[in-house]
N, C-alpha and C positions, 0 to 999 in steps of 0.2 A: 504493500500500500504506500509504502514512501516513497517506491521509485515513484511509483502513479502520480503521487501529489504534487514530485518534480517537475513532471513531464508537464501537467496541467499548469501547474503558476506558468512557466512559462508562455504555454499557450494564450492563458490568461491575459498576459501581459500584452498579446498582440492584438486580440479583440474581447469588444461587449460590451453590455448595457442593454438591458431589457426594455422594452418598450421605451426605450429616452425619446422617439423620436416625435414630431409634430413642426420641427422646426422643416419651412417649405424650401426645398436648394432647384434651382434651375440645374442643375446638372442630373443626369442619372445613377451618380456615384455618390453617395454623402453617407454621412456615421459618427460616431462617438466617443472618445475614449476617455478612464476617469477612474476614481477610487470611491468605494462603496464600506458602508457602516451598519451595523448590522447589533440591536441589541435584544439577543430574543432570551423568553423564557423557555427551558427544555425541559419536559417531563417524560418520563413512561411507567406504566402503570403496571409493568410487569417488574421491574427491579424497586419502583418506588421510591427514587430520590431525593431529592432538593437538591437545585443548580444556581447556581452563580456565575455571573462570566463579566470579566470587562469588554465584551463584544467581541464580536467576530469582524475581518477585517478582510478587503480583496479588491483586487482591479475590476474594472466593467468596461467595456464596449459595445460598440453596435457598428454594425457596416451594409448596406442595401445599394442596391443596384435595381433602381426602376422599384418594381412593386415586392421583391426578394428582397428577405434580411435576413441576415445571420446574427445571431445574442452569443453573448458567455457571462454568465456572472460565478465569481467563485469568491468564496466563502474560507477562510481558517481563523482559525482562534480555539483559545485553551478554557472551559469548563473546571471549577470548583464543585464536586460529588461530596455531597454528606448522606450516607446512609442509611437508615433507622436499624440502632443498636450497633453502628459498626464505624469504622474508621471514617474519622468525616474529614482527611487530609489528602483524599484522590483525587487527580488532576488526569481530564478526561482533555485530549485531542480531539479536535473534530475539523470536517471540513464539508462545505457542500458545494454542489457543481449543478448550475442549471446552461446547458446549451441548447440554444432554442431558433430554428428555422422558418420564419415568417411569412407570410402573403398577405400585401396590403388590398381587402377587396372594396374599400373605400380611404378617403382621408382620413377617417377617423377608424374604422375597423380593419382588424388583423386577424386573421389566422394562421394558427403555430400546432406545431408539431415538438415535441420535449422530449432531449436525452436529460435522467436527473440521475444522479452519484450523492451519494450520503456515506463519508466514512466516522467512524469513532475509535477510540479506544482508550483504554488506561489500565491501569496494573494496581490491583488488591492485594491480597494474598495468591493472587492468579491475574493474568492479563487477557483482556478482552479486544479482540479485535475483529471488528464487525464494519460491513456496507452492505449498505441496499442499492442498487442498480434498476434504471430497465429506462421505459419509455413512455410517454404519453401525450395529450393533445387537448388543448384550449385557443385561448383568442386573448385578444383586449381591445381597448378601446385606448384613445388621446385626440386632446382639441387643447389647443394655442386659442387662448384669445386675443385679441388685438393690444390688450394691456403687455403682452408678454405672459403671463398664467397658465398655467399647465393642467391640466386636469387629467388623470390616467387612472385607467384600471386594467389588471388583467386575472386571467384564474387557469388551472389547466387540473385535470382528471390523470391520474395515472394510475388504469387499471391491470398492468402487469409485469409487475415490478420484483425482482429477484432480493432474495438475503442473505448472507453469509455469516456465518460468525466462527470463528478461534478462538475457542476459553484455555490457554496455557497450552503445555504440549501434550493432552490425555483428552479433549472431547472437540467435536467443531457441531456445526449444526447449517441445516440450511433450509428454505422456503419458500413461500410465494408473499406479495405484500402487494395493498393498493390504497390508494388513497390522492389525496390534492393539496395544493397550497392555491392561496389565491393573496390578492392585495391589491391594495388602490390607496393614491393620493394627490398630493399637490406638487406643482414644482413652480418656478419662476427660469423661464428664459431672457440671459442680461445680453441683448441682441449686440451687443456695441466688442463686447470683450470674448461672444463664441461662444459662450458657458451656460448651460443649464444646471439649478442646481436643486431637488427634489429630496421630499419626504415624503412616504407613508408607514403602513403598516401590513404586516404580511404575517399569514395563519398557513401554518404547513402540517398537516398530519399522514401519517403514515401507520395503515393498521396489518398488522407482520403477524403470519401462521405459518410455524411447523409443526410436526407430527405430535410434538408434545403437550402443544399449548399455544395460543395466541394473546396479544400486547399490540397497545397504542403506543405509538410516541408522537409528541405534540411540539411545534419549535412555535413558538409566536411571539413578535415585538416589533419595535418600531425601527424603521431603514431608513439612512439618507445616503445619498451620494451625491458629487458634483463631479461633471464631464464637459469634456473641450468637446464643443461642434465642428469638424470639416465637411 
């Protein structure tokens, strides 16, 4: 999983930005590029935690051509785990990946197709190391108003989504998972200096079954980011 996470920052770093767009370019090439914030709450209902985190942190862009766009947003930062009854000084890794392939069927609506990546992990008395993986599909919406104002939403469905998990070197386990994140907010486009710069808020659940037993996990808080327009 670390090489993976290399490979992606990098990636990262060269496109995305999810729905940033609304700003109108006479060319057929325009996009985004920028750094995104991220301060969510994490639960699941099968291990029972309590989390803390100084947020998660990551590049974003956006790049389209004509009515085609291609998103990356990614996500790392480090989780504080207190357990009920047990070591409350585990620091849990995580990273998320949304890559996301667009068709604008108006000015204001899009539809997307979704690769989404979820890893975690940390070390108890045993170390966990888990991802969910797969695909799915939504849309959004954006309008610019003349003020400069940004108004966006978007949501997507991910009904077949895989899981993995590595509890130390004696058990692994693996499944099926589905679920959605969705979110909507504001932004302010400052037209003079190319920068859009946005907040909302974003609800990502994910509900995960193997042979054993099934669990929710739940990310939700509030996101900003600001991105250069070309």
């Amino acid at each position: 999983m670390v090489s993976f996470r290399v490979s992606v920052s990098v990636l990262c770093l060269c496109i995305l930005s999810v729905t940033t767009g609304g700003a109108a370019d006479p060319s057929p090439w325009g996009g985004s590029l920028g750094i995104a914030y991220w301060y969510p709450e994490w639960s699941n209902d099968s291990v029972n935690f309590d989390s803390s985190t100084s947020g998660l942190y990551g590049p974003s862009a956006f790049i389209h051509y004509g009515r085609i766009g291609l998103g990356l947003q990614y996500f790392t930062g480090e989780f504080d785990l207190e357990f009920p009854g047990g070591d409350s000084d585990v620091s849990a890794d995580r990273t998320d990946l949304d890559l996301i392939l667009s068709y604008r069927v108006s000015r204001m609506v899009q539809l997307s197709v979704l690769y989404k990546s979820i890893g975690y992990e940390w070390s108890q008395t045993y170390s966990v190391d888990s991802e969910i993986t797969g695909f799915g599909f939504g849309g959004g919406f954006n309008h610019v108003f003349p003020s400069g104002i940004l108004l966006y939403g978007y949501g997507f469905y991910m009904p077949g989504l895989d899981f993995e998990e590595d509890i130390g070197d004696w058990n692994s386990y693996s499944g099926d998972a589905d679920g959605y994140w969705i979110e909507a907010g504001l932004g302010y486009i400052i037209r003079e200096l190319n920068l859009v710069a946005k907040a909302s808020y974003r609800t990502q659940r994910i509900d995960i079954d193997i042979e054993s037993t099934d669990w929710t996990e739940e990310t939700k808080g509030f996101r900003v980011d600001i991105s250069y327009l070309f």
